[in-house]
Structures are given as C-alpha cells and as structure tokens.
C-alpha positions in Angstrom: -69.3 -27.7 -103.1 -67.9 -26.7 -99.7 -68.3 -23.0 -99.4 -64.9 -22.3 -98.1 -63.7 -23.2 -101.5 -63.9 -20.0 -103.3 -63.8 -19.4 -107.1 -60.2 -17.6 -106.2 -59.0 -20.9 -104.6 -60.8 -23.0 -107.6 -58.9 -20.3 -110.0 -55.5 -20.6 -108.6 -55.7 -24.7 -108.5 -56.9 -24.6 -111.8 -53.7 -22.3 -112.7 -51.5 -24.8 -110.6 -53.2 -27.7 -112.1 -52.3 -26.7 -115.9 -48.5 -26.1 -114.5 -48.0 -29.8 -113.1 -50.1 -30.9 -116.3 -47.4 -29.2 -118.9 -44.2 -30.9 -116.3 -46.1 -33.6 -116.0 -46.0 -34.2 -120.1 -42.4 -33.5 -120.4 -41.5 -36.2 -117.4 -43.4 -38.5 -119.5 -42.6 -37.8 -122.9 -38.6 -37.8 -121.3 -39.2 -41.6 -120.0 -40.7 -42.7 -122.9 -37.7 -41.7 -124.7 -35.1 -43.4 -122.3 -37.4 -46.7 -122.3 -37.3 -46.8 -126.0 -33.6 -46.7 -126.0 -33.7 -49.4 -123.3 -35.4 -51.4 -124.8 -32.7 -51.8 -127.3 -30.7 -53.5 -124.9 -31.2 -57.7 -125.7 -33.5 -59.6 -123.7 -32.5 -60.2 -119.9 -31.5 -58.5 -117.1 -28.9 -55.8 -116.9 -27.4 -54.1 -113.9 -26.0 -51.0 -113.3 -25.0 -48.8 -110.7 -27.9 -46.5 -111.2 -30.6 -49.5 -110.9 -31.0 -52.7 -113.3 -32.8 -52.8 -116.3 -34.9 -56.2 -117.3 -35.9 -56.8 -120.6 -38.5 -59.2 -122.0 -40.3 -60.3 -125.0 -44.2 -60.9 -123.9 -45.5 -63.6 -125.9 -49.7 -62.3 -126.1 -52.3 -65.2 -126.7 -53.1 -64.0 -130.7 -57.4 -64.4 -130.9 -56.9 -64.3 -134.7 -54.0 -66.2 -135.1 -55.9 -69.4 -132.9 -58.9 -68.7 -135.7 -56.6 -69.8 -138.4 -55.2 -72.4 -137.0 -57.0 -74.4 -134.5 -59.9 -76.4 -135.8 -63.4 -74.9 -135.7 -64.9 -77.1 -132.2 -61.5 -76.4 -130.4 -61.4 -72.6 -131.1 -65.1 -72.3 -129.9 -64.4 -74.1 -126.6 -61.7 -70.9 -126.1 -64.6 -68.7 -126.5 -66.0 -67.0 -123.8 -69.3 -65.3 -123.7 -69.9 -62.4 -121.3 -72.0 -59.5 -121.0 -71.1 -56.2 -123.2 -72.4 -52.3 -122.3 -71.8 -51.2 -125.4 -74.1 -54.4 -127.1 -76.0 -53.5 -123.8 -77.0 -49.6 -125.0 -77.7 -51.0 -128.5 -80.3 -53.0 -127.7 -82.0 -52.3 -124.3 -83.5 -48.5 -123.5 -81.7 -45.8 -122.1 -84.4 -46.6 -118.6 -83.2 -49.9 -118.6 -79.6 -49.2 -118.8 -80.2 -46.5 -115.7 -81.4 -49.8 -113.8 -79.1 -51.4 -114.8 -76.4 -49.2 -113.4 -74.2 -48.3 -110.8 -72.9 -44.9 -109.9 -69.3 -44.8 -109.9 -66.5 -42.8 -108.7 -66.8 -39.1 -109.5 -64.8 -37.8 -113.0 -63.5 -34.7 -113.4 -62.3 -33.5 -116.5 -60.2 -30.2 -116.7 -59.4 -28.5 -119.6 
C-alpha cells in the first residue's frame, strides 16, 4: 500500500465509489429500459436523427437441439474435449491446482 494513501483518502474514495455505484445502476437500469422498447422495432436498420438503431435476430448453435437430431457419430465429431477447472479442483489436490496456476490480475471487491 503506498503510504501516501491515507485511510482518509481510502474513506473518501470509498464514499465517492458508492456515489458513482448508485448513478451508475440507474444509467444502466435506464438503458436497459430504452433497449427493451427498441427492440420492439422489426428486424433491420432504422435511422434517426439522434443515431440509427439496428435490429437482429441471432440465430445461437442449439447443443441440445443437434443431440436430438443429428445422428449419434455426427453429433460426437461436433464434440470438443478441453480441459475444465472446475473437473480440475474435483479431482486433483488443492497443491496441485497451486502448480497448476497462474496469478492473475488483482480483484477488488467493495462492498
């Protein structure tokens, strides 16, 4: 911790923190409410003086709905195998997992 960051500096940036957090939620929670009205709007683009407004449909590659339909050799050649972290801490020891790992970038978690 640098020294010159003292607990009234953390205090006040905590203070400030929780401020942008609460106008933060309301931005968001405002756009999400103007997208879902969008969205109404039929496929396609749509412009407007203000900006243009594109709509689409995304068509997502259904896992369970190639299960039921494809045949049994076809749907396993889709299949991928790769390793998993979570199968990962299941079976191997928490030691191994450590050697196993990376650090990553710091997280900070304010509540």
């Amino acid at each position: 911790m640098n020294t010159t960051y003292t607990p009234a500096a953390i205090e006040a940036d905590l203070r400030r923190w929780h401020e942008l957090a609460a106008v933060a939620d309301q931005i968001a929670a405002e756009q999400a409410d103007i997208k879902a009205r969008l969205a109404t709007l039929e496929a396609g683009k749509h412009p407007f003086q203000a900006g243009t407004v594109s709509v689409s449909i995304p068509h997502r590659f259904s896992a369970t709905k190639a299960k039921e339909t494809l045949p049994s050799h076809i749907y396993e050649s889709i299949c991928v195998l790769k390793p998993s972290a979570t199968q990962a801490r299941k079976i191997l020891g928490t030691a191994l997992i450590d050697q196993l790992s990376e650090p990553g970038d710091p997280v900070v978690r304010i509540s």
